[in-house]
N, C-alpha and C positions, 0 to 999 in steps of 0.2 A: 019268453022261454030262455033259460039260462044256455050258457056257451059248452056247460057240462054237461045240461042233459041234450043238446044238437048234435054233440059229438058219440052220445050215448046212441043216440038214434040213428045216426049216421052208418056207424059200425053195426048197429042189428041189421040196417037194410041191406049192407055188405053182405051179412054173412048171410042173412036171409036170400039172397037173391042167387050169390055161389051155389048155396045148398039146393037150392030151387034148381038152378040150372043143371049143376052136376046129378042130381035123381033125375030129371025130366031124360037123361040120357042112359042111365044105367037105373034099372027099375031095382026099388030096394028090397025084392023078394031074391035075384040076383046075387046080389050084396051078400044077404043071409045066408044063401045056399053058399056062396065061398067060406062065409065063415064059419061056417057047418063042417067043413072040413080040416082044420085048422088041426094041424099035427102039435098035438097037447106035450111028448115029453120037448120039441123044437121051443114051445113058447115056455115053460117053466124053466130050460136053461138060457135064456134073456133077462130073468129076475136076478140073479147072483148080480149080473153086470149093470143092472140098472140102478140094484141098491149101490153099489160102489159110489154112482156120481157123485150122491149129493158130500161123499168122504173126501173124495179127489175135489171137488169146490171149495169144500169146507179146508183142504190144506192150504190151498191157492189163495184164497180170504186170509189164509192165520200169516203169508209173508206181508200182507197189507196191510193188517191190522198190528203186526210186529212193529213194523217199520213209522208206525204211527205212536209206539208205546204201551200197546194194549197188549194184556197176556188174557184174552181169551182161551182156551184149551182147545182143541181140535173137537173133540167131543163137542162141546158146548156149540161152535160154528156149524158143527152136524147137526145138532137140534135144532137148530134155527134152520139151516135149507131143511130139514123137513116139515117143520112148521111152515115155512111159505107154500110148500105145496102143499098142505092144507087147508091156511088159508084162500090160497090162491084158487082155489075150488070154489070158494064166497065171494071173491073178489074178482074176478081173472083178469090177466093180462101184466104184462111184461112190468110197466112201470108200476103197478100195484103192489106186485112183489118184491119190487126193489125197495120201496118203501118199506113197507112189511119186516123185510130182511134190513134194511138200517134203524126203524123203530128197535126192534129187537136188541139188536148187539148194543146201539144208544143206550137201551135200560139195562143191561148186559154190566156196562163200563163203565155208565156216566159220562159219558166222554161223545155228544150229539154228532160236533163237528169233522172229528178223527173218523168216526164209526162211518159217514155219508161219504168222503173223501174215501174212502178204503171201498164200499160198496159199489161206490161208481168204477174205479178205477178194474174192479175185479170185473164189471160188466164190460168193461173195454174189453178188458184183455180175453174173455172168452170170443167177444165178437169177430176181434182182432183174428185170432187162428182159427176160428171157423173161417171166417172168409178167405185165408191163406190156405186153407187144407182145403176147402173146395173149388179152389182153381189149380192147386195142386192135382186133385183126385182129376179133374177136366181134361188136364193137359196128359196125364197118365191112364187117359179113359178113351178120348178121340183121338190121339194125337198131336204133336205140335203146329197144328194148324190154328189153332187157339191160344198162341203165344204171346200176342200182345196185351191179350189179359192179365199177364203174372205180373205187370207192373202195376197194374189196379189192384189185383190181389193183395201183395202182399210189402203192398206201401203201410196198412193197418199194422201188419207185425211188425216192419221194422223201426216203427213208431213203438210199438212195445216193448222192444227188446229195449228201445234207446229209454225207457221211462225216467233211468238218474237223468238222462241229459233234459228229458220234458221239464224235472222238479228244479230245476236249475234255470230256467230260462225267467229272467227279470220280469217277464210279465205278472207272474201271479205276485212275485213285493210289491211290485209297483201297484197292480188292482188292488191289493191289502190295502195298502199305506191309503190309498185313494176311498176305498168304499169304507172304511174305519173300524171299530171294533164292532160291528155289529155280524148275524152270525152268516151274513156271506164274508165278511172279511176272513172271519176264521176258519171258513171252509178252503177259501183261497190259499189261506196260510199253510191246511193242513195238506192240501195236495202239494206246495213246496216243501215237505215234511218229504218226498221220495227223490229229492235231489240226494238225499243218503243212503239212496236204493243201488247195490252193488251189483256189477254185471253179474252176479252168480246168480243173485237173488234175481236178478230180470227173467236169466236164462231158467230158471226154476219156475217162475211164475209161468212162462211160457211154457216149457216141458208140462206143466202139470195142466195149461189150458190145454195140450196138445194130447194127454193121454185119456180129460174127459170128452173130449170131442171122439176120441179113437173109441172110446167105450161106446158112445154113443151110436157112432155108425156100425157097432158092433151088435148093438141090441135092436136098431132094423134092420138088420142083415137075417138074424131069429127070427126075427114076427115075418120077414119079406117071406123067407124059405118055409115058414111054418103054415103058408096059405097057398105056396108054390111060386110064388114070383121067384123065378129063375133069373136074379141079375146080380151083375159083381159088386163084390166089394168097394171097388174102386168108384163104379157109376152111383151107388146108393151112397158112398159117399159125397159128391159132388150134390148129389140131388137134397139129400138131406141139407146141406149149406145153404139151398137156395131155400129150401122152405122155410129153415130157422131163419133167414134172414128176412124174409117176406112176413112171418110172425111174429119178429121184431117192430114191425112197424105199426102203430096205431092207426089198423083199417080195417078188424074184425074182434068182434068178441072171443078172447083165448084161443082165436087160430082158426076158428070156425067156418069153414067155406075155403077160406083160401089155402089148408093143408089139402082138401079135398079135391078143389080142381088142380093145384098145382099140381101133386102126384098123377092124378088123370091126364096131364099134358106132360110130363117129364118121360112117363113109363110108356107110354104108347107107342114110341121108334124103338122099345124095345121088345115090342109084339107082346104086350102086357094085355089082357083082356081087361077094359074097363071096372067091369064088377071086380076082380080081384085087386087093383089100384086103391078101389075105394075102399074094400076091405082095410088091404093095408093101413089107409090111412085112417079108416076107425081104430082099429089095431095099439096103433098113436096115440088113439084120443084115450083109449085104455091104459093105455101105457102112465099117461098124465094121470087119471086118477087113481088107478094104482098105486102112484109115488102119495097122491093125496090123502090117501086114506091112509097109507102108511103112517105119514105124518099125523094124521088127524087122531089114531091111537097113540105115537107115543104122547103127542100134546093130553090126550086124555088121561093117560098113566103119570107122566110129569104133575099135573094139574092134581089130580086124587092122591098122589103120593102125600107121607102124612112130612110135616113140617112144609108143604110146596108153599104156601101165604107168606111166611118168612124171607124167602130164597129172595133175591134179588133181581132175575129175573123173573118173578112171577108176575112182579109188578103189572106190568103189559095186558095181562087177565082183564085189569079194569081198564081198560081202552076204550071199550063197545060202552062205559059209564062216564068215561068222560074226566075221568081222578088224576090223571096224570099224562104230560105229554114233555118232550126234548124242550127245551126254552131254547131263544136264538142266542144265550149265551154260551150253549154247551152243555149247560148242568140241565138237572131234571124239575119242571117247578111244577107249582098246580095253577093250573088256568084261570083267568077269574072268569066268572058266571057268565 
């Protein structure tokens, strides 16, 4: 048995076993009755702020992709975050979509190594300020009794803000020079591409990971309030940090289990009734496909639009056939057999 599909198997048992445990305590008839009640105009003003994200991502991607040479449009890096949650729907999970989202802009620009070096870099920097804004929210939620966490915190961000000084540090020439022209060299290379990264440009990339994460705590604060979870802003901020960070890590299928218990154990010191926690956190899982299907119409409209074969990015279509993939030179070539 291969090392992909143990780890395949690995994560269903996760999630399988969370979800197991989390119903075995709140009965999913429960569950229902909360969201039976679900204050309907609360949840459609959540959509406005939700569609925004993937706009505010897609700016924050265009100072990366700038800074690499690439004129993608804002537009076009919009089509692609909502294509990933699309696909991401087929696929699920964190690193699937990143790939996904660098495949893309790859056939996008032609340009393999700039486009992966830019992807990565924007996953930092989101990860970066949510973990700073949720030790932030902690320390403004309990008190300063949780103070020695801000240095854990928000070491991530000031590693991001410092990103020129990152692209400047002799390591990534030196690994160049050493791994050679092949295309980890060039990816090396193209992360020393943001040694020309201006602190405005830093401070902007950060402001704008700082206003999609605000949106974000902004649209479970909607769905919290639209099922009655009476808790602050502040605290669903903090809470929401840990979960995204806990869903960041390769130990559930797309989050499965472990948004569910973690809300179940975050909201209960706030006299949260189990069955609406879990609510909430299916809520969530709406929230995801919702963005998915979003994406998965305009992909449909994109794709049926008349000249779409042509476009440049369409290319990517024949993926699932195997006609075309990024070469480790950079450029776009076709696979041999």
């Amino acid at each position: 048995m291969g090392s992909k599909r143990l780890r395949l198997l690995a994560k269903l048992a996760i999630s399988g076993t969370l979800l197991f445990l989390v119903l075995r305590l709140v009965p999913i008839s429960e569950i229902i009755g909360a969201l039976r009640q679900t204050d309907l105009p609360l949840l459609a003003g959540a959509i406005p702020l939700l569609l925004a994200g993937p706009f505010v991502s897609a700016a924050r991607l265009g100072i990366l992709t700038r800074a690499q040479g690439m004129r993608s449009s804002l537009l076009q890096l919009t089509q692609i975050n909502f294509a990933v949650g699309w696909y991401g729907l087929i696929v699920p999970g964190h690193l699937a979509g990143g790939v996904i989202r660098w495949y893309r802009l790859a056939r996008l620009e032609n340009r393999a190594t700039e486009a992966l070096a830019a992807v990565v870099l924007s996953r930092i920097s989101y990860l970066a300020v949510l973990a700073a804004l949720g030790v932030l929210f902690l320390i403004l939620d309990v008190g300063a009794a949780y103070g020695p966490v801000v240095f854990v915190g928000f070491v991530p961000l000031l590693l991001l803000v410092g990103l020129p000084a990152i692209g400047r540090w002799p390591l990534w020439r030196s690994l160049g020079r050493r791994v050679g022209d092949n295309f980890l060299g060039q990816v090396l290379r193209a992360i020393g591409q943001y040694r020309h990264l201006s602190a405005r440009q830093a401070a902007a990339l950060t402001g704008l990971a700082a206003l999609e994460n605000l949106l974000g705590v902004a649209v479970v604060l909607l769905l919290a309030a639209s099922i009655g979870v009476d808790v602050s802003f502040l605290a669903l901020g903090w809470m929401r940090s840990v979960v995204q960070l806990l869903d960041a890590l390769p130990l559930s299928i797309a989050g499965l289990g472990v948004r569910e218990a973690s809300l179940l154990v975050l909201l209960e010191p706030y006299g949260i009734a189990g069955e609406r926690a879990l609510a909430l956190a299916f809520l969530l899982l709406g929230r995801t496909l919702f963005l998915g299907l979003v994406g998965g119409l305009l992909e449909g409209i994109r794709v049926l639009a008349p000249g779409s074969a042509g476009r440049p990015e369409a290319a990517e279509d024949q993926a699932s056939t195997g006609s075309a993939l990024p070469s480790p030179s950079g450029r776009l070539g076709t696979p041999s057999a």
